[in-house]
BANUFI-222358 format. One record per residue (C-alpha): y negated, x negated, z; residue number from 1. Coordinates in Angstrom, 3 decimals, always signed. Example, Ala and Ser with C-alpha at 12.3 -4.5 7.8 and 13.67 -1.06 7.14 Angstrom:
2
<site Y="+4.500" X="-12.300" Z="+7.800" k="1"/>
<site Y="+1.060" X="-13.670" Z="+7.140" k="2"/>
END
This chain:
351
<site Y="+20.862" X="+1.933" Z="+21.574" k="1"/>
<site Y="+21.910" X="+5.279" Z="+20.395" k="2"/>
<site Y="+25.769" X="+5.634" Z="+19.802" k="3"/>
<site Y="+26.124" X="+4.950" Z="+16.057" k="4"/>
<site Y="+28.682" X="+6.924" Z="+13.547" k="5"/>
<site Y="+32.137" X="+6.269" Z="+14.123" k="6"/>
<site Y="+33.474" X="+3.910" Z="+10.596" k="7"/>
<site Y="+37.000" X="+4.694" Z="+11.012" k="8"/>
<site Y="+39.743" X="+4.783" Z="+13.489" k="9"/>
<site Y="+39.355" X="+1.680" Z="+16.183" k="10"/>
<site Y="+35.400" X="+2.677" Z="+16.351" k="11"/>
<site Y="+35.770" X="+6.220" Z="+16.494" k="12"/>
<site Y="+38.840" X="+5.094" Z="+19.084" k="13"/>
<site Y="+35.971" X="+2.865" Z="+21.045" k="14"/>
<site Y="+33.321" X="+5.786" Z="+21.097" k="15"/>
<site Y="+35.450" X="+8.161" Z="+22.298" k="16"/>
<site Y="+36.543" X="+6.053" Z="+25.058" k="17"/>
<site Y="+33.353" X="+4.531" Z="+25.890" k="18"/>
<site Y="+31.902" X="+8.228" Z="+26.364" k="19"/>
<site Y="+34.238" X="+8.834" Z="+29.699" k="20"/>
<site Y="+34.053" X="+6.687" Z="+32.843" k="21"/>
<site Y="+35.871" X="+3.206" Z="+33.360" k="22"/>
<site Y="+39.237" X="+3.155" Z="+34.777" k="23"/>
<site Y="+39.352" X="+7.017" Z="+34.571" k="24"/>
<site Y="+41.831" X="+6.968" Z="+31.381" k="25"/>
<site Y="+44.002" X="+3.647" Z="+31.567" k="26"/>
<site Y="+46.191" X="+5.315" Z="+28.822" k="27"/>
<site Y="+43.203" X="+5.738" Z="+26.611" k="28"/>
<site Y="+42.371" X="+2.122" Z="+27.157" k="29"/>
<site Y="+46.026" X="+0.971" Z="+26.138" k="30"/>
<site Y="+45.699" X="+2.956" Z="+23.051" k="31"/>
<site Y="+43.342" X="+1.095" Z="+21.510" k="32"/>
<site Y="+44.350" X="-1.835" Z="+22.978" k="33"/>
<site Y="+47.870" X="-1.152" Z="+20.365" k="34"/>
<site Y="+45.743" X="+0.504" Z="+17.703" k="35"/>
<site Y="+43.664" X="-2.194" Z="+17.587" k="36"/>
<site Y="+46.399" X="-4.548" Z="+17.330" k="37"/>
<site Y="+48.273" X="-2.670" Z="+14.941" k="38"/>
<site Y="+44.785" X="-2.590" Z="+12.569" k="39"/>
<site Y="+44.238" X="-6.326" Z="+12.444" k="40"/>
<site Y="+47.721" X="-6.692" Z="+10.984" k="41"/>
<site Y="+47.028" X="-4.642" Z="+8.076" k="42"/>
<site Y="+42.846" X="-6.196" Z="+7.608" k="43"/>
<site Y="+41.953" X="-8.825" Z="+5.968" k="44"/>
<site Y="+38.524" X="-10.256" Z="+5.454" k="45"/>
<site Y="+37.323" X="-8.714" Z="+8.716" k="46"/>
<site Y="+33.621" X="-10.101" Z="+7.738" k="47"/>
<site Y="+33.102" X="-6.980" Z="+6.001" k="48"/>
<site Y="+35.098" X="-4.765" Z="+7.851" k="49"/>
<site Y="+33.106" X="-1.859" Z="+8.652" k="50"/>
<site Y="+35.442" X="-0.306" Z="+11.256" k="51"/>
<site Y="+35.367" X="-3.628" Z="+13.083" k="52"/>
<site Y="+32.478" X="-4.495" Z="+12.849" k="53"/>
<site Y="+30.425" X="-1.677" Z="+13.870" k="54"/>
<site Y="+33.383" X="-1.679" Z="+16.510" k="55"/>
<site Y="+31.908" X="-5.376" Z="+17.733" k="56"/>
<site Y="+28.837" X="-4.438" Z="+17.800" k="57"/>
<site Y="+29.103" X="-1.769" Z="+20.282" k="58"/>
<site Y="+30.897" X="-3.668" Z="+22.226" k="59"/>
<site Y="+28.377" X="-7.107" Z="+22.414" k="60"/>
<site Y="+25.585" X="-4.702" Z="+22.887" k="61"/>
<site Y="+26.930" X="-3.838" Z="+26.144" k="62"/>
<site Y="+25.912" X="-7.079" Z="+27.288" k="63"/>
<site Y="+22.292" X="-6.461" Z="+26.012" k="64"/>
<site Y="+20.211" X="-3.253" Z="+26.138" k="65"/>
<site Y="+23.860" X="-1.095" Z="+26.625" k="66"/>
<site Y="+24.573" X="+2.204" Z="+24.653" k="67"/>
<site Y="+23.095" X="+5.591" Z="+25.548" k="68"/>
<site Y="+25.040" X="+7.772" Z="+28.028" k="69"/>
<site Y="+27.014" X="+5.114" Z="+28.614" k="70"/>
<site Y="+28.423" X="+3.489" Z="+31.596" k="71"/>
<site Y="+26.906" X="+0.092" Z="+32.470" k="72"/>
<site Y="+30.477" X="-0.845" Z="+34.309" k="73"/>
<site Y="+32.426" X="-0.774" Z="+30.953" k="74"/>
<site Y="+30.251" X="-4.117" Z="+30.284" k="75"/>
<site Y="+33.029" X="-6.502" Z="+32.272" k="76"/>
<site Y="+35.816" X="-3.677" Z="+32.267" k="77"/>
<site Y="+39.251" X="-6.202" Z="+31.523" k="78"/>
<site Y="+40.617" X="-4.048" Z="+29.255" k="79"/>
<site Y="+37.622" X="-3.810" Z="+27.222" k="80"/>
<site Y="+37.044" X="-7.562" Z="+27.660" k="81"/>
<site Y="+40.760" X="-7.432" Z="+25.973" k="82"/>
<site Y="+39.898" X="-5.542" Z="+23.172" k="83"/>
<site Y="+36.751" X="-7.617" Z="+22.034" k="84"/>
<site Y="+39.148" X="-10.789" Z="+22.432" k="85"/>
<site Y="+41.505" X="-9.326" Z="+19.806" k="86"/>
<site Y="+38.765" X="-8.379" Z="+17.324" k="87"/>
<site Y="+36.883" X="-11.826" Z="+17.721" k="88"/>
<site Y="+39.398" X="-14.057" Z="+17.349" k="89"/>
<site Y="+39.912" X="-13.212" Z="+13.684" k="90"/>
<site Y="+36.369" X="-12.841" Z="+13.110" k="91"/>
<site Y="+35.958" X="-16.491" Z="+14.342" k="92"/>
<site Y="+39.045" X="-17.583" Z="+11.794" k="93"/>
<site Y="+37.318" X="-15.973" Z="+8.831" k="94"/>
<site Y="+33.774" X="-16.908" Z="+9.770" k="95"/>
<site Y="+35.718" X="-20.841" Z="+10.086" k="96"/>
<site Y="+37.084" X="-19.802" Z="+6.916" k="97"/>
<site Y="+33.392" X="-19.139" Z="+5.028" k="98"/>
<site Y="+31.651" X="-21.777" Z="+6.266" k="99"/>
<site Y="+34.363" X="-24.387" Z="+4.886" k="100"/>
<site Y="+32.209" X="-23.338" Z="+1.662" k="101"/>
<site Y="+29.237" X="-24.446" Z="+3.020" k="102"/>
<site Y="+29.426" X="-28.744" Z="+2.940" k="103"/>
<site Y="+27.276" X="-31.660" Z="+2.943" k="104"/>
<site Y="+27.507" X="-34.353" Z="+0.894" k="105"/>
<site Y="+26.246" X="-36.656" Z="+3.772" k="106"/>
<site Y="+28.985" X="-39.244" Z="+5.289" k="107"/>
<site Y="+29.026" X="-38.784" Z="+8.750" k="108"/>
<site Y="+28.988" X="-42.077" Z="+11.086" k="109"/>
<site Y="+31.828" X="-42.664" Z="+12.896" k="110"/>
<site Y="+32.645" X="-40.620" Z="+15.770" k="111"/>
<site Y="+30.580" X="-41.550" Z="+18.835" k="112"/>
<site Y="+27.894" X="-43.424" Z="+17.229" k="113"/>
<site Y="+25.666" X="-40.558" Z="+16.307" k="114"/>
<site Y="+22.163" X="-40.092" Z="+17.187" k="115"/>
<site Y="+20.283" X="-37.174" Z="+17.527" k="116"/>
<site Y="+18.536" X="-38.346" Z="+14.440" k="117"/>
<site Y="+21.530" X="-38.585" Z="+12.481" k="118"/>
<site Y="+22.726" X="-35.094" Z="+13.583" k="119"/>
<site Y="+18.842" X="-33.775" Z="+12.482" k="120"/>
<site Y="+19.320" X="-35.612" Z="+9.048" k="121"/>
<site Y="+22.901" X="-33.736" Z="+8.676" k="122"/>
<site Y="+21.541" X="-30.345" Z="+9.527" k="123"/>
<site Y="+18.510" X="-30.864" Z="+7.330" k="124"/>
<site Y="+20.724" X="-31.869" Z="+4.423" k="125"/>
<site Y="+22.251" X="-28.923" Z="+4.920" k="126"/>
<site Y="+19.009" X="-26.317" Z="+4.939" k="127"/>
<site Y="+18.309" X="-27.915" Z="+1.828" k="128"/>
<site Y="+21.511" X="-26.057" Z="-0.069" k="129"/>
<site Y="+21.305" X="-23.374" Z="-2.325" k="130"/>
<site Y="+23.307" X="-20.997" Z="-0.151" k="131"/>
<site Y="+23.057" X="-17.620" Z="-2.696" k="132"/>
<site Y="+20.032" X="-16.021" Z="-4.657" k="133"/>
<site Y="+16.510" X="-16.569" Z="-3.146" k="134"/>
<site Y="+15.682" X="-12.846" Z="-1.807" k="135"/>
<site Y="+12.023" X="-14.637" Z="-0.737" k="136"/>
<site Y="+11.302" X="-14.999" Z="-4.325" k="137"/>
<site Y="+12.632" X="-12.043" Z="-5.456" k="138"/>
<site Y="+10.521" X="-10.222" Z="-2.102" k="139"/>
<site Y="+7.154" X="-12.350" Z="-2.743" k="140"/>
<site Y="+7.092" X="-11.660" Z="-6.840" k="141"/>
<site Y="+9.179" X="-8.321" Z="-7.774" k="142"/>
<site Y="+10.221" X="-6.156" Z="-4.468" k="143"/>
<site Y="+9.236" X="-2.889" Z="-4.934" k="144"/>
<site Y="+8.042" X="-0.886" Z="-1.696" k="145"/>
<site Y="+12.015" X="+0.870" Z="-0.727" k="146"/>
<site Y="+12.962" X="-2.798" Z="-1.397" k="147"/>
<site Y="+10.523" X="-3.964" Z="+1.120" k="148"/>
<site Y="+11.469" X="-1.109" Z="+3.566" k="149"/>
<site Y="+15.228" X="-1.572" Z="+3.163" k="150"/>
<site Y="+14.812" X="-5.269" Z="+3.736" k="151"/>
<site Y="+13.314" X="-4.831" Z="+6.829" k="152"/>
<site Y="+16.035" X="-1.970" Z="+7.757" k="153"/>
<site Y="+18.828" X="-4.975" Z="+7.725" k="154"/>
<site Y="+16.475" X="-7.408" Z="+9.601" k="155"/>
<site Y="+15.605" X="-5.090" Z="+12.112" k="156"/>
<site Y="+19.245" X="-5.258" Z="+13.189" k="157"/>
<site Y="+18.839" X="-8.814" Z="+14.461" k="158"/>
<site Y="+14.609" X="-9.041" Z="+14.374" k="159"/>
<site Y="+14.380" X="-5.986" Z="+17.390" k="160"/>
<site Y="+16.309" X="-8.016" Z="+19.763" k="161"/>
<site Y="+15.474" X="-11.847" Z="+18.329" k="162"/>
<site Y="+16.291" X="-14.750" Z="+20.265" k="163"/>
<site Y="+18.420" X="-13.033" Z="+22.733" k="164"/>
<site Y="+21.815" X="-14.060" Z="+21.603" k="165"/>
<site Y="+20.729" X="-17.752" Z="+21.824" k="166"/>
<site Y="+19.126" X="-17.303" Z="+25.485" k="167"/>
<site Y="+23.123" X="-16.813" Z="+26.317" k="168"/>
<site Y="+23.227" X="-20.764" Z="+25.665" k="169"/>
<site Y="+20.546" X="-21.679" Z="+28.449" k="170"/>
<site Y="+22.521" X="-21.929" Z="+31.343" k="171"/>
<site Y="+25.220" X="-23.654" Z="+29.623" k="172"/>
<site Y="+23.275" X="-26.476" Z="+28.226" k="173"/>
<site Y="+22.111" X="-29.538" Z="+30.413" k="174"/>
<site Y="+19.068" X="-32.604" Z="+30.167" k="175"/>
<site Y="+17.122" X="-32.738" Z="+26.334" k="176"/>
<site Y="+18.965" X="-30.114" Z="+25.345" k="177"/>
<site Y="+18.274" X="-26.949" Z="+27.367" k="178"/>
<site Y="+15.225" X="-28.045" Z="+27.866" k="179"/>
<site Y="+14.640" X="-28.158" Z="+23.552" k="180"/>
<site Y="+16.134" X="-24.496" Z="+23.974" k="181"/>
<site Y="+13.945" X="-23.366" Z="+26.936" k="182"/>
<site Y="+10.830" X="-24.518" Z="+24.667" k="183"/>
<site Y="+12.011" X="-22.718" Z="+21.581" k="184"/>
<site Y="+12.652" X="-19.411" Z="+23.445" k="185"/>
<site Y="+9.286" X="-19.521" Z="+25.272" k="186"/>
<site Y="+7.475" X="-19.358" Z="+21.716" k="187"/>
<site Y="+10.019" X="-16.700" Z="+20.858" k="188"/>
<site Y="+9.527" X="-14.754" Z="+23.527" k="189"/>
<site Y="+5.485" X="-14.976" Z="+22.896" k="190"/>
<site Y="+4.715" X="-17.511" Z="+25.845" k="191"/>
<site Y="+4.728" X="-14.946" Z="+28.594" k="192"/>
<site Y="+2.321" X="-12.276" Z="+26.391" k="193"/>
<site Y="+4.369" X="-8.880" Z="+25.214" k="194"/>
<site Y="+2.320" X="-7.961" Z="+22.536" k="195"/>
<site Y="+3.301" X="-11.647" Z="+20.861" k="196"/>
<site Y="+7.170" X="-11.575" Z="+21.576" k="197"/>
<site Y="+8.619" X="-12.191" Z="+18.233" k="198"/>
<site Y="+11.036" X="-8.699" Z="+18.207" k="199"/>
<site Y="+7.471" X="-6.490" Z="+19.249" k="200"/>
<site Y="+5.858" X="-8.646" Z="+15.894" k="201"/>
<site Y="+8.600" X="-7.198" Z="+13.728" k="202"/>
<site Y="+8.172" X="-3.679" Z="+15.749" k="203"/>
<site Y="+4.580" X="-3.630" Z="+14.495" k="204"/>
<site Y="+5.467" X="-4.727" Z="+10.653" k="205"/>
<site Y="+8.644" X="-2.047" Z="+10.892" k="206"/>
<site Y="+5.633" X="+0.970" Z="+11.727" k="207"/>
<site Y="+2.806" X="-0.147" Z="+9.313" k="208"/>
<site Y="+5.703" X="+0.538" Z="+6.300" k="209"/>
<site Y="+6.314" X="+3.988" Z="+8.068" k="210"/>
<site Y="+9.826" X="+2.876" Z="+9.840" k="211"/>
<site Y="+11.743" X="+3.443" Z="+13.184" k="212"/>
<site Y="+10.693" X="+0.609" Z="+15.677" k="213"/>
<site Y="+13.202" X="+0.995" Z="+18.480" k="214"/>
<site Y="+16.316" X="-1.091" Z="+18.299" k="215"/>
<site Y="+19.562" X="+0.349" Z="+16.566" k="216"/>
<site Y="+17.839" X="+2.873" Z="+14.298" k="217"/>
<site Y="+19.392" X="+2.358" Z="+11.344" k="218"/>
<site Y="+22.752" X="+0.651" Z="+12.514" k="219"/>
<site Y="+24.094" X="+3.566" Z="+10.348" k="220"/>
<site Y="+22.344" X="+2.687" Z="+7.322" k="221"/>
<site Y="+23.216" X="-0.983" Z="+7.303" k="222"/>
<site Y="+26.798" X="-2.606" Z="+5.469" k="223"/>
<site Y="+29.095" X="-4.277" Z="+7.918" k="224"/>
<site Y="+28.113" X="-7.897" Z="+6.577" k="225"/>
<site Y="+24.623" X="-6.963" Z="+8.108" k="226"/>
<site Y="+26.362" X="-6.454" Z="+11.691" k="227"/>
<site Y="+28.338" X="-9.307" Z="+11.567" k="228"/>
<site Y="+25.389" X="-12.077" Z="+10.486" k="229"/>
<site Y="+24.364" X="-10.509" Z="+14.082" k="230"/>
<site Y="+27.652" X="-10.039" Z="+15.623" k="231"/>
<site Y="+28.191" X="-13.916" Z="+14.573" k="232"/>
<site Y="+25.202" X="-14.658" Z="+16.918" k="233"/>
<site Y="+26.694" X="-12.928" Z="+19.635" k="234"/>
<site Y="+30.148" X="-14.813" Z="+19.242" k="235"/>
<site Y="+28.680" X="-17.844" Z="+19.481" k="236"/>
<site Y="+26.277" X="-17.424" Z="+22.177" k="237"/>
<site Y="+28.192" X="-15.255" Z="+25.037" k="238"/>
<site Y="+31.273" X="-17.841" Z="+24.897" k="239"/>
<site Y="+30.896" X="-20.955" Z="+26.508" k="240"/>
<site Y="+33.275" X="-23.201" Z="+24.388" k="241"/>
<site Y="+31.323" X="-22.195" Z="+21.382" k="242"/>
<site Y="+28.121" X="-23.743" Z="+22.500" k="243"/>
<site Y="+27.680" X="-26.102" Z="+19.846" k="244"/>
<site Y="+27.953" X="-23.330" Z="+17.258" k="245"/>
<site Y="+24.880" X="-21.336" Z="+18.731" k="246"/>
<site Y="+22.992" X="-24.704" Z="+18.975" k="247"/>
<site Y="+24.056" X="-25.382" Z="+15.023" k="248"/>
<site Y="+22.870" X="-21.850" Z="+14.287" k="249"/>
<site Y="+20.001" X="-21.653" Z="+15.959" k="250"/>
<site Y="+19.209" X="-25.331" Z="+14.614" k="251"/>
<site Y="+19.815" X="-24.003" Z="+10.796" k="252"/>
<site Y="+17.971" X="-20.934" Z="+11.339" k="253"/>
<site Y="+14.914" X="-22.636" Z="+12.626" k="254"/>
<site Y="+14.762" X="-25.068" Z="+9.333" k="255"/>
<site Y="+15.588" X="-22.488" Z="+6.944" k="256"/>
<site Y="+12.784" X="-20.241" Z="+7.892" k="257"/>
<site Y="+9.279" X="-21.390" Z="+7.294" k="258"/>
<site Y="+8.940" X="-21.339" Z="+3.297" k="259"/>
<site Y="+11.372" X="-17.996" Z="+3.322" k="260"/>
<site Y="+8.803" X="-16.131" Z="+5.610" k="261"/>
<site Y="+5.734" X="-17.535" Z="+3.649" k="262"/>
<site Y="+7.520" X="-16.061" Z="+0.531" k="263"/>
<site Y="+8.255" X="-12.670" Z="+2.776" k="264"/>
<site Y="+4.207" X="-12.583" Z="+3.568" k="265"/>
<site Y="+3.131" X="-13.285" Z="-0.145" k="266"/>
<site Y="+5.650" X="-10.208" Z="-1.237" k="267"/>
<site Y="+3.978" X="-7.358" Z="+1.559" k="268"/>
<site Y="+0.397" X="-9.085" Z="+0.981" k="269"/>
<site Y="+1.365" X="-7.737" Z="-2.945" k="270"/>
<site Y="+1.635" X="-4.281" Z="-1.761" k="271"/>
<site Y="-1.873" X="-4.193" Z="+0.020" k="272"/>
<site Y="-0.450" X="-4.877" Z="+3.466" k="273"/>
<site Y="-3.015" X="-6.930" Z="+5.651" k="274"/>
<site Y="-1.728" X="-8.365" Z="+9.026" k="275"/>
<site Y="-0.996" X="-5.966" Z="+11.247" k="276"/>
<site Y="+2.221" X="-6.368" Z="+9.195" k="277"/>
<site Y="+2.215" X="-10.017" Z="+7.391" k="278"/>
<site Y="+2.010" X="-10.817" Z="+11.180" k="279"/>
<site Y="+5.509" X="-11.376" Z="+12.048" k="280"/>
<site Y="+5.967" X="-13.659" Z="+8.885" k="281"/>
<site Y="+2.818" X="-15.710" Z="+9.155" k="282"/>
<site Y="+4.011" X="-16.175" Z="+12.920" k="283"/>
<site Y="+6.917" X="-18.205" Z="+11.478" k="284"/>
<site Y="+5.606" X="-20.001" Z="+8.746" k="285"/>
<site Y="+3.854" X="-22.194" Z="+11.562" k="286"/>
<site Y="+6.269" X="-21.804" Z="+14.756" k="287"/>
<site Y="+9.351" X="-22.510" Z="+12.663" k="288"/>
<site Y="+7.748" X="-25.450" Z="+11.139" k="289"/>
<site Y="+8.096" X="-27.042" Z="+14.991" k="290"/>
<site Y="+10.591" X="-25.464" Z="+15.904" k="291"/>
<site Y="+12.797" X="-26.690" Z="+13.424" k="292"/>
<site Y="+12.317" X="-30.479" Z="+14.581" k="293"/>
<site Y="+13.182" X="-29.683" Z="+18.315" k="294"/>
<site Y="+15.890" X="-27.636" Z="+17.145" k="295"/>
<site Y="+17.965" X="-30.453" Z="+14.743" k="296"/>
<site Y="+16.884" X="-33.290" Z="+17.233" k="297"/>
<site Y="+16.398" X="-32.170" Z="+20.464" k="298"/>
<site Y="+18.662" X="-29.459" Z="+20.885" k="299"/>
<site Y="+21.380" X="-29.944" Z="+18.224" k="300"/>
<site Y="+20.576" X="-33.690" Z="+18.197" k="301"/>
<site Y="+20.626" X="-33.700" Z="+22.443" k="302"/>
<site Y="+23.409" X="-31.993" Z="+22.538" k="303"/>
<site Y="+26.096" X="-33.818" Z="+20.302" k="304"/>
<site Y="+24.762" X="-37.175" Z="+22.018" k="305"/>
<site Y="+25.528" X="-35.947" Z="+25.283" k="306"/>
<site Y="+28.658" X="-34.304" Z="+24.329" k="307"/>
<site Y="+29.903" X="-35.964" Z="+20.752" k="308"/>
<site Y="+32.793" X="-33.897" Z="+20.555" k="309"/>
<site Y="+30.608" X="-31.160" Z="+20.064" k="310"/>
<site Y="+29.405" X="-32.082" Z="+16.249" k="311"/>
<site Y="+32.203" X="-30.243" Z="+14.788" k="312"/>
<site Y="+31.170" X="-26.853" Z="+16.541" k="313"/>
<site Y="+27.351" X="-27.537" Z="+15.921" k="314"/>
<site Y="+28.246" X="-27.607" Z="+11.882" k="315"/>
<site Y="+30.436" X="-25.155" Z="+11.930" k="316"/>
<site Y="+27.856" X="-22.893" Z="+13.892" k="317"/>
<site Y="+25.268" X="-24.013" Z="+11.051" k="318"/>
<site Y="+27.581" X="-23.627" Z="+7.999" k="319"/>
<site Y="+28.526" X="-19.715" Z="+9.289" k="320"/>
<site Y="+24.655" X="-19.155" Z="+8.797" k="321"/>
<site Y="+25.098" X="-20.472" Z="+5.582" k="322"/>
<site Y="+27.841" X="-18.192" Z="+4.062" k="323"/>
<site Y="+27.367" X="-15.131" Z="+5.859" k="324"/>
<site Y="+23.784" X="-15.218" Z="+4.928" k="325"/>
<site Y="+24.230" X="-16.017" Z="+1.378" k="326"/>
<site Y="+26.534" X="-12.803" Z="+1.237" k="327"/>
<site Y="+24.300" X="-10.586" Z="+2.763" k="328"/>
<site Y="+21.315" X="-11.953" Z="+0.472" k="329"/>
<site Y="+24.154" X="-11.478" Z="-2.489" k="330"/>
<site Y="+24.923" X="-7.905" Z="-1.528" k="331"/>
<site Y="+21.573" X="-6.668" Z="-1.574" k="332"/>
<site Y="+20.163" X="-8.498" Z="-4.496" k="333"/>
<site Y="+23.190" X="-7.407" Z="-6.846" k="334"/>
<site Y="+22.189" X="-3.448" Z="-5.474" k="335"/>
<site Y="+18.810" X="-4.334" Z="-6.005" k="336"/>
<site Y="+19.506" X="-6.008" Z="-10.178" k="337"/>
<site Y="+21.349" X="-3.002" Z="-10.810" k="338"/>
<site Y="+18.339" X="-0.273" Z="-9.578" k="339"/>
<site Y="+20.514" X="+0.263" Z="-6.297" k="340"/>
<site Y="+20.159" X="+0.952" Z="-2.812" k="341"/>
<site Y="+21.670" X="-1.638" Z="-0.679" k="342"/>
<site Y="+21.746" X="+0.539" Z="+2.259" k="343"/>
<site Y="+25.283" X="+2.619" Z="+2.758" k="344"/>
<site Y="+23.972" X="+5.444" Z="+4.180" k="345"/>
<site Y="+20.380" X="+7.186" Z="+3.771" k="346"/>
<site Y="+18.070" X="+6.397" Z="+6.444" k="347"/>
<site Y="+16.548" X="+8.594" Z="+8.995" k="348"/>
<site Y="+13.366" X="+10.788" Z="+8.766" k="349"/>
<site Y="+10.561" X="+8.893" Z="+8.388" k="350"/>
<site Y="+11.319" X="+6.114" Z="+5.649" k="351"/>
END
């Protein structure tokens, strides 16, 4: 990914040190270390933090494609590790926070006795809440073209690189459940065919509306609560004890997908667009429809059976979806009601 604009002093603080070589500046290192420190006193909400989260970003993307011109070492430097630690552990307070928003009426069984059925049921229940306004109705009846465009300029953020921040969970998943995950990522990852990869599906929609394919274009254009639905992804997937959370969100994700993408579809098939970009969406109106079943029984499901003290993480990881999503759909359809942009910045040539 191309190195993004600084949003203010601990990302400008992380570019700037990310652009020399590791272990060449420990002084540099313990600056932001304190300055970093000394910002999260004075934050608050740091869900829409721009600072931090662009920040976060840059720093989980080290573990996936990297940032230009930069050093691949920095990935496991300690220091750096350090400096993520500080920023995430607030993150995960207020994303604990949000979700609290985001309950079920169902009564759970007592602890122990729950089947994977039972967990399915819960996570269903869930799906089934109004979580903020319906952008696939809005998108399938009244989105104009920019609206179409800037909706896929937030998506792409996540959509580019999809499923890799659950693949983290593989390894650290045993019995039904990795093996539910293994079978959801194969699909994902377009059964061992490039061209049908979910992320090169949403490449080919992003260039028939006359956009940037290549991951991290518009980072710059998109509003921190964009970075941190993805950087919530991340959280959950590259630490172990927070497995349950990327089974809950991946779980959630799955069922809330399949009438949202039909919807998406309907909304570019308005505009004259035939499937070399209703593609990606008509992909998911049938895989999701599976997926969702292994996903709330035989991963979620699999997983708190094995592991029952796990149910607490695999709501929570499903609730975060929840809120965060519901104020990044809130954010863009209040820009869009008044005759807004919902982009901060404009976007690169091409749009």
């Amino acid at each position: 990914m191309k190195i993004p604009e600084a949003r203010g002093p601990v990302s400008a603080g992380l570019l700037d040190l990310l652009s020399g070589q590791p272990g060449a500046d420990p002084a540099a290192l313990a600056n932001l270390h304190e300055l970093v420190t000394v910002q999260l006193r004075a934050a608050g909400d740091i869900i829409e933090d721009e600072d931090f989260q662009l920040a976060l970003f840059c720093l989980y993307e080290l573990h996936y494609g990297g940032l230009e011109d930069v050093d691949d070492h920095w990935e496991w430097n300690p220091g750096l590790l350090g400096i993520r630690q500080l920023i995430e552990a607030p993150f995960e307070e207020c994303l604990r926070s949000a979700a609290l928003g985001c309950t079920t009426e169902t009564r759970l069984p007592p602890e122990g006795t729950l089947s994977s059925d039972d967990v399915a049921a819960i996570l269903f229940g869930l799906a089934a809440q109004e979580s903020g306004p319906s952008m696939s109705r809005y998108v399938a009846k009244k989105a104009t073209l920019e609206q179409l465009r800037e909706f896929l300029i937030h998506k792409s953020i996540y959509q580019l690189k999809e499923a890799d921040p659950h693949t983290w969970a593989i390894p650290r998943l045993t019995g039904r459940a990795k093996a539910a995950l293994v079978e959801i990522q194969a699909d994902e990852y377009g059964g061992g065919r490039p061209d049908r990869m979910h992320s090169a599906l949403f490449a080919r929609t992003m260039r028939g509306l006359g956009l940037e394919d290549h991951f991290g274009a518009y980072v710059d254009s998109v509003p921190a609560i964009s970075l941190a639905a993805v950087n919530m992804m991340s959280l959950f997937g590259l630490n172990r004890r927070l497995r349950g959370a990327i089974a809950g969100h991946l779980a959630i994700y799955e069922m809330t997908s399949s009438r949202p993408n039909q919807l998406y579809g309907q909304g570019f098939r308005r505009h004259g667009f035939g499937a070399e970009v209703t593609g990606y969406f008509d992909e998911h109106v049938e895989a999701d429809a599976v997926h969702e079943q292994i996903a709330g029984r035989d991963l979620a499901g699999g997983l708190v059976e094995a592991e029952p003290g796990l149910l607490g993480d695999v709501i929570f990881g499903a609730t975060a979806v929840l809120a965060i999503d519901g104020r990044l759909s809130s954010l863009i359809m209040d820009a869009w009601d008044n005759s807004r942009s919902s982009l901060r910045a404009a976007v690169p040539a091409g749009l």
